[in-house]
N, C-alpha and C positions, 0 to 999 in steps of 0.2 A: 504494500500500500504506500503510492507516495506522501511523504511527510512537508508540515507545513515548519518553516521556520520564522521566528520572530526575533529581526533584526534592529537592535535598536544601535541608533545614530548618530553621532555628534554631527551636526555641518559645518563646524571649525576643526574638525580633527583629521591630522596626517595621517593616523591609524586607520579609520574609515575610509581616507581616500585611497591607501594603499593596498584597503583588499576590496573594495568594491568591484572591478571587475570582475574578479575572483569567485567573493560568493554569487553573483549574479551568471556565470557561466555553470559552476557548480549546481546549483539550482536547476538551471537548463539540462544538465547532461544528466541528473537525476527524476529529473518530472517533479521537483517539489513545487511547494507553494510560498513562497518569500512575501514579507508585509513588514513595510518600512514604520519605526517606530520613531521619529525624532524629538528626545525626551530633552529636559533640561539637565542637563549632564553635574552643574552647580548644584543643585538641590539633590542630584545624586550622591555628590560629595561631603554635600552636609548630615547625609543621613548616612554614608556608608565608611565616614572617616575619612574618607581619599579629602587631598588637598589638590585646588584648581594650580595652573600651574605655575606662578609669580610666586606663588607662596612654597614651594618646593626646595629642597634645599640645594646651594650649587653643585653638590655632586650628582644628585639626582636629574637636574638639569642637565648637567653636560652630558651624563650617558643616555640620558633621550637623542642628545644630538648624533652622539656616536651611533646610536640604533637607527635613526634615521638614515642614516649615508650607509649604516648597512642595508639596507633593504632598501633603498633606493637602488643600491647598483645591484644587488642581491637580483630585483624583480625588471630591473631597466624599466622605471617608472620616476622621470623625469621632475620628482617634485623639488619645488625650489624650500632651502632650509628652512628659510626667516625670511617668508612672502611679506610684503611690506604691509599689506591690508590683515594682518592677522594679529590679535583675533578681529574677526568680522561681525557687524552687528548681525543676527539668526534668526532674530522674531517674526521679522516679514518672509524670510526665506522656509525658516520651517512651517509657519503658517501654511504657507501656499503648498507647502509638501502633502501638507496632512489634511487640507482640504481636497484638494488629490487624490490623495488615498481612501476618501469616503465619500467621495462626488464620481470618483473616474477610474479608480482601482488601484491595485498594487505599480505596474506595470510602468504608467507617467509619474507616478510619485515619484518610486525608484529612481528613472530617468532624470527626473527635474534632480533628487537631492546629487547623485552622481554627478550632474555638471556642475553644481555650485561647488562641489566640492572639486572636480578639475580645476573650476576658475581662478580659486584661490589658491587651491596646492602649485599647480603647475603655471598658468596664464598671470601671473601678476594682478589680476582683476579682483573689485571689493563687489564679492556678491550683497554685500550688506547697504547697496548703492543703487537706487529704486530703479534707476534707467539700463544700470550692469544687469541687473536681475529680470527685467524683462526682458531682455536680449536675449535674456539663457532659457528664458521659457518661450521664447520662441523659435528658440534652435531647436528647443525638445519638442519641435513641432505644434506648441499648444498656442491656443490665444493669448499674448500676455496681458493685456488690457482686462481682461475677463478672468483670469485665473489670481491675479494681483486684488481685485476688487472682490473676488472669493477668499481671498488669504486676508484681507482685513476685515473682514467680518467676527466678533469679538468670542464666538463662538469656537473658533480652533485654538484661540491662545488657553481656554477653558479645558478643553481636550488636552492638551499639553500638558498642565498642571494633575489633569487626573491621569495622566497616562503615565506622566514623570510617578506618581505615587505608589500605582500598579507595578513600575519595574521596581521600586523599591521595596515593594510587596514579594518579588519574584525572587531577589538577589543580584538583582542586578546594578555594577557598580563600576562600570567603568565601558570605554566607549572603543571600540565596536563590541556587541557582543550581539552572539548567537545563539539563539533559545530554540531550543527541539525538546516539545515535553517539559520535564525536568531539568532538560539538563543542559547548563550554561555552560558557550566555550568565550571565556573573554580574550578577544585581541585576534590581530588580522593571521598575528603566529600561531593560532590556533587553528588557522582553518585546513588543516591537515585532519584532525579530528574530525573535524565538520564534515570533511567529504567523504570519511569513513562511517562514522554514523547515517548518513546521507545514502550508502551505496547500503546498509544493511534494510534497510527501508522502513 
């Protein structure tokens, strides 16, 4: 039986952007069902003890950077270290995700949060930037005018809050993670598991 997974998101995070292809093809080669969850990753940290990342300590800091350049050249996935727009305002961009995802499906949500997250990893661009951000929903082939005037409607940032709550409810604590069932794989290094779990069905 194919299996559903529940991806939850950061749209400022390198981690996310580094496996988003990944679990998206993963998925495909499986026949699952993926459903993008873009929670507030802050409130994640305040209830799961993780600290956002300014407040990290410089060792901890510098070996993110070291992990980064590995797995950039590790995956040949061209992200830039210390994008200049980063971090990115999220509220209007995940808005528009998550209205997406329960106006028009999994499928364009996906797609929309995957390029905002190119824009900013790779392209130098502030998806947090109302006219960058139409742009990119409209490469993802959507109306942006219409999908922008759907993402501010006060009703998704509401969704957000209780969805941030449910992951917290879940165990979930850090950003990317994969939920099948029970069982959480956090981070894009994970997703070897993922596709083993994923192949068992």
């Amino acid at each position: 039986m194919p299996l559903h997974v529940d991806y939850y998101a950061s749209l400022n995070s390198p981690w996310t952007h580094l496996g988003a292809a990944r679990i998206e093809a993963m998925c495909a080669r499986h026949g699952a069902s993926p459903r993008i969850w873009p929670v507030d990753f802050g409130t994640i940290f305040a209830g799961s003890g993780g600290l956002p990342l300014p407040k990290r300590s410089p060792q901890r800091q510098a070996y993110r950077m070291m992990e980064l350049r590995r797995w950039r050249d590790h995956l040949g996935i061209p992200i830039t270290l210390q994008p200049r727009h980063f971090p990115t305002g999220e509220a209007l961009s995940s808005a528009c995700v998550i209205a997406l995802r329960e106006t028009a499906g999994d499928a364009p949500a996906i797609r929309l949060a995957h390029r905002v997250l190119k824009a900013l990893w790779e392209e130098e661009q502030d998806p947090g930037d109302e006219a960058v951000l139409a742009a990119l929903i409209g490469e993802c082939g959507l109306d942006a005018g219409a999908v922008i005037a759907l993402g501010r409607e006060p009703r998704w940032a509401e969704m957000k809050e209780r969805d941030t709550q449910a992951a917290l409810a879940r165990g979930v604590f850090g950003a990317p993670s994969y939920v099948i069932g029970d069982e959480i794989f956090w981070g894009q290094d994970r997703l070897e598991f993922v596709e083993r779990r994923l192949a068992k069905g």
